[in-house]
C-alpha positions as CSV (number, residue, x, y, z in Angstrom):
1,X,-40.2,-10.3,16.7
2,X,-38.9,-10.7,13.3
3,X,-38.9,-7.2,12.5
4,X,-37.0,-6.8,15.4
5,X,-34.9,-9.8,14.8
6,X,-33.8,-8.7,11.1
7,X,-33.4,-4.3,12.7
8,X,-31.3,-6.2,15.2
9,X,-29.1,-8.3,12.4
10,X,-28.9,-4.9,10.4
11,X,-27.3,-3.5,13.2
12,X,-24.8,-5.7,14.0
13,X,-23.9,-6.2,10.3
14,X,-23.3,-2.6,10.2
15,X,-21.3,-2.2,13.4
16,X,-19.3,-5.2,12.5
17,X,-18.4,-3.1,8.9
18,X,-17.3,-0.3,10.6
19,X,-15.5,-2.1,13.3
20,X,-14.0,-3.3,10.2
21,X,-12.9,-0.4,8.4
22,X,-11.2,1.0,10.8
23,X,-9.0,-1.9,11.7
24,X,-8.0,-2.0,8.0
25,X,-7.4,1.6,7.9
26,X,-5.1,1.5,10.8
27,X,-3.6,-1.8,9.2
28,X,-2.9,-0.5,5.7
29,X,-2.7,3.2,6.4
30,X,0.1,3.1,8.7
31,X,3.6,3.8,6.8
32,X,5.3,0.7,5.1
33,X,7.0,0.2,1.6
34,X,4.5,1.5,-0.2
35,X,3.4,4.3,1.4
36,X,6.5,5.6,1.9
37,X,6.9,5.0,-2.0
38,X,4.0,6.8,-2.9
39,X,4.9,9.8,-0.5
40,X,8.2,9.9,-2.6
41,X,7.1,9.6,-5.7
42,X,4.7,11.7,-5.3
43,X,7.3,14.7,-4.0
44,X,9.5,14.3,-7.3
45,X,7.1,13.9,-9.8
46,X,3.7,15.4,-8.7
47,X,-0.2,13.8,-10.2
48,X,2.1,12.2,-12.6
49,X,2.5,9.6,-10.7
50,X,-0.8,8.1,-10.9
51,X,0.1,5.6,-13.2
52,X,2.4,4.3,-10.0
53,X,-0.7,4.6,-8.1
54,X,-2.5,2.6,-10.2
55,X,-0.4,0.0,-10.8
56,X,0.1,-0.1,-6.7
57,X,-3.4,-0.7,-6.2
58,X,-3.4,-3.5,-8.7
59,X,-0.9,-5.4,-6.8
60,X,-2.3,-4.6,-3.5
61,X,-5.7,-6.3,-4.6
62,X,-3.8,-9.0,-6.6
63,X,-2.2,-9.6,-2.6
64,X,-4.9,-9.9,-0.9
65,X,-7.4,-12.4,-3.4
66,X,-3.5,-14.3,-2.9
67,X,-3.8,-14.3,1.1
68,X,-7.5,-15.0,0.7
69,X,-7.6,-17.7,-1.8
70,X,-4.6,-19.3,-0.4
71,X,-2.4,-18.6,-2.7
72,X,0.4,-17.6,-1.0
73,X,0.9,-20.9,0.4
74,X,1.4,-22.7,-3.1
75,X,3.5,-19.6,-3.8
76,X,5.9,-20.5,-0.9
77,X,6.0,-24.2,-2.1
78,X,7.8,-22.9,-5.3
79,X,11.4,-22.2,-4.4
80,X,12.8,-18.4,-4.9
81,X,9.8,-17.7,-5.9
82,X,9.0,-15.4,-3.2
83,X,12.4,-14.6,-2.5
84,X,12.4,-13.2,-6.6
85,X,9.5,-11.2,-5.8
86,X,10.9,-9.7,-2.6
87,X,14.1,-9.0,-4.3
88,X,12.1,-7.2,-7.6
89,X,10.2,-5.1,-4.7
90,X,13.5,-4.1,-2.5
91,X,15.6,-3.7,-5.7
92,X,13.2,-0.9,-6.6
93,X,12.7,0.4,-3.7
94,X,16.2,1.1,-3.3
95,X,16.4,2.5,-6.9
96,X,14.0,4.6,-5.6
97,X,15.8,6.1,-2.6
98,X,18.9,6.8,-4.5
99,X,16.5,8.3,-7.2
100,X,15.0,10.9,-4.3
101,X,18.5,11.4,-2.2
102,X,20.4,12.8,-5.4
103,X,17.3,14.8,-6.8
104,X,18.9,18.1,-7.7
105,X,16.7,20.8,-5.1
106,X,15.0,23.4,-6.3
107,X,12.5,22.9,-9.3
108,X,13.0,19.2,-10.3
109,X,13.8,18.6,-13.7
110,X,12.5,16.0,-15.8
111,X,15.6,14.6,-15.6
112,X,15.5,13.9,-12.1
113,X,12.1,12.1,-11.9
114,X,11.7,8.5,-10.3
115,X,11.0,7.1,-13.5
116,X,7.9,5.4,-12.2
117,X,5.3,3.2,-13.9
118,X,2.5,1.1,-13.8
119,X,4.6,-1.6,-13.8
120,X,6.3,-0.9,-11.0
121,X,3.9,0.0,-8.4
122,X,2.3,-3.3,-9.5
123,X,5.2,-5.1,-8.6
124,X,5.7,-3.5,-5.3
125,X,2.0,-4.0,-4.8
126,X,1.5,-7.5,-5.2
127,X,5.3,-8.2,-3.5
128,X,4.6,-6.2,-0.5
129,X,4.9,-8.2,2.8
130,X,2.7,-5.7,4.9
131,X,-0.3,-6.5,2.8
132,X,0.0,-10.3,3.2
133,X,0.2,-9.8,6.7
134,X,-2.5,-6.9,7.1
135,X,-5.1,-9.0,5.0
136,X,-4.3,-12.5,7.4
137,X,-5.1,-10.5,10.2
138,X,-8.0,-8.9,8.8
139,X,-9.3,-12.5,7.7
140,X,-8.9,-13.1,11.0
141,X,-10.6,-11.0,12.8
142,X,-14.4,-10.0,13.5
143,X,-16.7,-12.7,11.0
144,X,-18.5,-9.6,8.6
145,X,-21.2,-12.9,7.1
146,X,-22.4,-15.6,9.4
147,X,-23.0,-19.5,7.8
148,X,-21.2,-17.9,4.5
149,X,-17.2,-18.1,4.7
150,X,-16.9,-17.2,0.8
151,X,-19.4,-14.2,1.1
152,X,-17.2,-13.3,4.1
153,X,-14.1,-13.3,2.3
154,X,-15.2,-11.4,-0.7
155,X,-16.6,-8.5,1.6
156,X,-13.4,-8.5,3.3
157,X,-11.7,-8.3,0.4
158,X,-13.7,-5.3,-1.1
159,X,-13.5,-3.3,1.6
160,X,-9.6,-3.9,2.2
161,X,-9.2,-3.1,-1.7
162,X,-11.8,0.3,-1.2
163,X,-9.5,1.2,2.0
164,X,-6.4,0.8,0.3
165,X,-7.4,3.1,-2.3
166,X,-8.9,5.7,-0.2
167,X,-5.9,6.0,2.2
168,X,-3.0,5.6,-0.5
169,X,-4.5,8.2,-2.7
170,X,-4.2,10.5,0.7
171,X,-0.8,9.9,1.2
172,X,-0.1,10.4,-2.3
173,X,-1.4,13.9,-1.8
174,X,1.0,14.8,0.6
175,X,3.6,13.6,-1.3
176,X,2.4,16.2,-4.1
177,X,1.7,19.2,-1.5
178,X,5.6,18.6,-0.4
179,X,6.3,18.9,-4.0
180,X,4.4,22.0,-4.3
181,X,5.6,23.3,-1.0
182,X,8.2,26.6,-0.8
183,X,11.0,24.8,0.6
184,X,14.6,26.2,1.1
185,X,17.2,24.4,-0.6
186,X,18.6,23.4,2.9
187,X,15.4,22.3,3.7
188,X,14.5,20.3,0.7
189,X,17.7,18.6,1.2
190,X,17.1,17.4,4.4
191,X,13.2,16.4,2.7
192,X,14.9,14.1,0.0
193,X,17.7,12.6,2.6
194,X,14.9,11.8,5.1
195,X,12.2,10.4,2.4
196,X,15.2,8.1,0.9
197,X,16.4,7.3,4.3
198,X,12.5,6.1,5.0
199,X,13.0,3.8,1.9
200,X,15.9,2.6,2.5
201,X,14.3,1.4,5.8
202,X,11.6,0.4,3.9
203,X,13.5,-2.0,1.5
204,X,15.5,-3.6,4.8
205,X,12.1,-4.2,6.2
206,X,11.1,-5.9,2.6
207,X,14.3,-8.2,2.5
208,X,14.1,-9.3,5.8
């Protein structure tokens, strides 16, 4: 019975991971601020923005050990202080839309790059209002490690912080195969209008 007891715990542990997984995926792979960063930056300046990448993931972890630890909480007690962050994270986003909308089309000059950094995908990161809400629900939902909440927490939070990086780095990819793709200037045009448009909307979504 105890063989059977601990194949049956295994089990459930395992189903409850997955069950998991693909909640966050859905959660924090669907578009928002920064995916639809990543998919421009990654269309103007290629692997180069990596360092954007890196930073984003930094701020997306930073996010969620907020949401988890309660943070965010004593972060709303201190006035403007999320209102400043928002404003940092809309301000570029918008810089980033005009950025991509007048992008010469064509072969993009170093010139016309986003001018991204680590810096600022941190910022957007740890300012980004989809990943406060994603992780709350995720907290939420299915318990991943009975009679331990802190265990419970910290799984969540690894495997939120592993998804995030699995499906932004895919996203980013496509945002570097549009950049590699044989576009007609016509074409690109209407690429760069929609993917700043998508910002735009993006930044909106952030402010409000």
């Amino acid at each position: 019975m105890g063989r059977l007891a601990r194949a049956r715990d295994i089990y459930m542990f395992s189903v409850a991971n997955w069950l998991f997984m693909a909640t966050a995926v859905a959660l924090l792979g669907s578009p928002g601020p920064g995916i639809a960063a990543l998919l421009a930056v990654g269309r103007v300046e290629g692997w180069g923005s990596l360092r954007f990448y890196a930073g984003l993931q930094l701020g997306l972890a930073g996010a969620f050990g907020a949401t988890a630890i309660g943070l965010l909480s004593l972060l709303e007690a201190i006035p403007f202080a999320v209102r400043a962050m928002t404003l940092a994270s809309a301000g570029y986003l918008i810089y980033l839309a005009y950025q991509i909308a007048t992008a010469p089309v064509g072969s993009t000059p170093q010139s016309a790059q986003a001018r991204s950094s680590l810096m600022s995908g941190f910022v957007l990161g740890i300012s980004n209002p989809k990943a406060y809400i994603a992780f709350a629900s995720l907290l939420a939902s299915q318990t991943l490690v009975e009679h331990d909440p802190q265990v419970d927490v910290l799984l969540k939070w690894v495997l939120c912080v592993i998804v995030a990086i699995v499906v932004d780095i895919a996203w980013l990819f496509v945002g570097v195969r549009l950049r590699r793709a044989a576009l007609r200037p016509l074409t690109e045009r209407i690429l760069n209008f929609t993917l700043a448009a998508t910002i735009l909307l993006a930044a909106i979504f952030t402010l409000l």
